[in-house]
N, C-alpha and C positions, 0 to 999 in steps of 0.2 A: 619252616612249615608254610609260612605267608609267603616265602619266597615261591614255595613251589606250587602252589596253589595259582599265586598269581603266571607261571610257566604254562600252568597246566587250564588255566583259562586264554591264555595266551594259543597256545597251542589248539584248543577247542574252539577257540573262533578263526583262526587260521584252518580251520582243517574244514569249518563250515562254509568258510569265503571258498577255497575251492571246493567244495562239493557245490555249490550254489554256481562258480565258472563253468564248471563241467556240467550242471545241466542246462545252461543258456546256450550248451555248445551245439551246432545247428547238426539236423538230422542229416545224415548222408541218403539221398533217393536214388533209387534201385534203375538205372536204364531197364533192367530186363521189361519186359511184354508178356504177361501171363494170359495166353490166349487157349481156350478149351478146343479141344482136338476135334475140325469138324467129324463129325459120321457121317459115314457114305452108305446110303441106302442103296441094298443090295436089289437088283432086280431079282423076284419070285416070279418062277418058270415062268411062261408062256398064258398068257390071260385070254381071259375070253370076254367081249361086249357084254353078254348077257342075251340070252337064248329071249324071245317071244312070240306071240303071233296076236293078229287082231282081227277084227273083223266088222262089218257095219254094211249096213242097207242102203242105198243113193236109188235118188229118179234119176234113169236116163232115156231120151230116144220115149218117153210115153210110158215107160214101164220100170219093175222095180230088176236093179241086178245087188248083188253082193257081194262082197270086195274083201278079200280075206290077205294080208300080207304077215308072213311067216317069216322072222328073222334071224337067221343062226350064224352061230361059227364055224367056218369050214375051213380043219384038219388040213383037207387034203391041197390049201392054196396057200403060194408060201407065205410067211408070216410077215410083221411089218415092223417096225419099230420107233418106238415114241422115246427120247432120252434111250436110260439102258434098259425101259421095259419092251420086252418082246410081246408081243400081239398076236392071235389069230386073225385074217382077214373074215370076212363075214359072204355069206351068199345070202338072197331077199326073193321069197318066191313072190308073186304076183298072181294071184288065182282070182279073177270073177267068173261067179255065175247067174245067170238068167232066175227067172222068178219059178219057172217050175225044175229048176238045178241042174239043169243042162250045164253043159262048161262054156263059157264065150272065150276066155284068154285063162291062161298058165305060164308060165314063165319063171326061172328061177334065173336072178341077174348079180352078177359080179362087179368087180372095179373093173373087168379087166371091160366091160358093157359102155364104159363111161371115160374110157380112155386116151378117146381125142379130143376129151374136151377139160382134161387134167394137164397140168406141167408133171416135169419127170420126178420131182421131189414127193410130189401124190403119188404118183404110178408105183416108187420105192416106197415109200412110206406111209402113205395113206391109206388108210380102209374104207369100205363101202359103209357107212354110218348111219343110213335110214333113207326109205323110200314110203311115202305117206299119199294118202288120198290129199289134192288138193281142191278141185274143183269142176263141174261140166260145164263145158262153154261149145253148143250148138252140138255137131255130132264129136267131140271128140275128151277124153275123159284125162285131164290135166294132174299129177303126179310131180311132187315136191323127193328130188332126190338128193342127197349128200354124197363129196366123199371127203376126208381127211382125220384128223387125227383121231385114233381109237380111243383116247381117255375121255373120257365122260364128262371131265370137269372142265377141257381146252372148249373152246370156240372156234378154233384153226377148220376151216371146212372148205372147200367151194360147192356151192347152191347150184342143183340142177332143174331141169325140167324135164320130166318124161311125160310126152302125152300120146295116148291111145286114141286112135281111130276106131270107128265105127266098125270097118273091117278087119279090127286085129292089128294094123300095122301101126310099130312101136317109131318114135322119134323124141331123138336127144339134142337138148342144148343147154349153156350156158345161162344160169339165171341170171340178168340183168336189172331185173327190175324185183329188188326186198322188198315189200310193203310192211310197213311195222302196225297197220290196222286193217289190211285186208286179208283175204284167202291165206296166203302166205304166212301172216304171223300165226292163222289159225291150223299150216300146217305144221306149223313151227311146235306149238301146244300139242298137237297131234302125235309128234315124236314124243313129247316129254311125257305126255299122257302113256303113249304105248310102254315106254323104259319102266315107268315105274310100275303100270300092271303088270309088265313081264318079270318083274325084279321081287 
């Protein structure tokens, strides 16, 4: 009985020495790469900027006019593309009038207005983005225009200028000169101010 008692401790510590090798025995690590599967945000139909219009009182020429810009999406111009979101392009009327409401200027203007002074990647892709009062300077009434990307959130743009003459005639160019505390950044607020009352 002593014999086998001493076997069977024998035995019991033999069998604890390998359970004790086999668990110093090193982990085997996995090569594999458990990566979650990206999601591909599906583009939802055909979007729109966001419909507004605005309006405000300016002095010009000694007298008071009113400046009304209406900004929508227009259907009927073909659309753009941002990534895989498809876009409506936009048309921007331009209506002032005189103090006793006579019409001085009307105009409803496109990308297609602003075209030689875009690259071809605007012209495909680009939207018309915003045209804002910027300032009067002697007879002619100076206008902050955008065109490029339609998302809201991009800053992708080129800065234009549309300035009106005293008699009506419209003239475009390339904005050169940002100012980050003059006219310009306050037409810049001007946009931001219109999107959100129209939204």
């Amino acid at each position: 009985m002593k014999q086998t008692m001493k076997i069977s401790c024998s035995a019991l510590a033999a069998l604890m020495m390998l359970c004790s090798l086999a668990g110093c025995k090193k982990k085997v690590e996995s090569t594999d790469i458990i990566a979650k599967k990206p999601v591909i945000v599906k583009p939802v139909g055909t979007k729109k900027m966001g419909d507004y219009s605005q309006s405000h009182k300016i002095e010009w020429l000694g007298s008071t006019y009113t400046v009304g810009i209406r900004f929508a999406a227009d259907t009927s111009l073909p659309t753009v593309l941002d990534g895989n979101q498809k876009y409506y392009d936009n048309k921007i009327t331009l209506r002032i009038t005189r103090k006793d409401g006579s019409e001085f200027f009307n105009r409803t203007f496109t990308k297609g207005d602003f075209a030689a002074y875009i690259g071809e990647n605007y012209k495909k892709n680009g939207a018309l983005t915003g045209i804002v009062y910027d300032r009067t300077e002697g007879d002619m009434l100076f206008f902050a225009a955008s065109v490029g990307s339609p998302d809201k959130s991009s800053d992708d743009f080129i800065p234009l200028v549309l300035k009106l003459s005293r008699f009506g005639e419209v003239s475009i160019s390339k904005d050169t000169q940002l100012d980050t505390g003059g006219s310009a950044a306050e037409g810049g607020s001007e946009i931001d101010a219109a999107e959100a009352e129209g939204m």
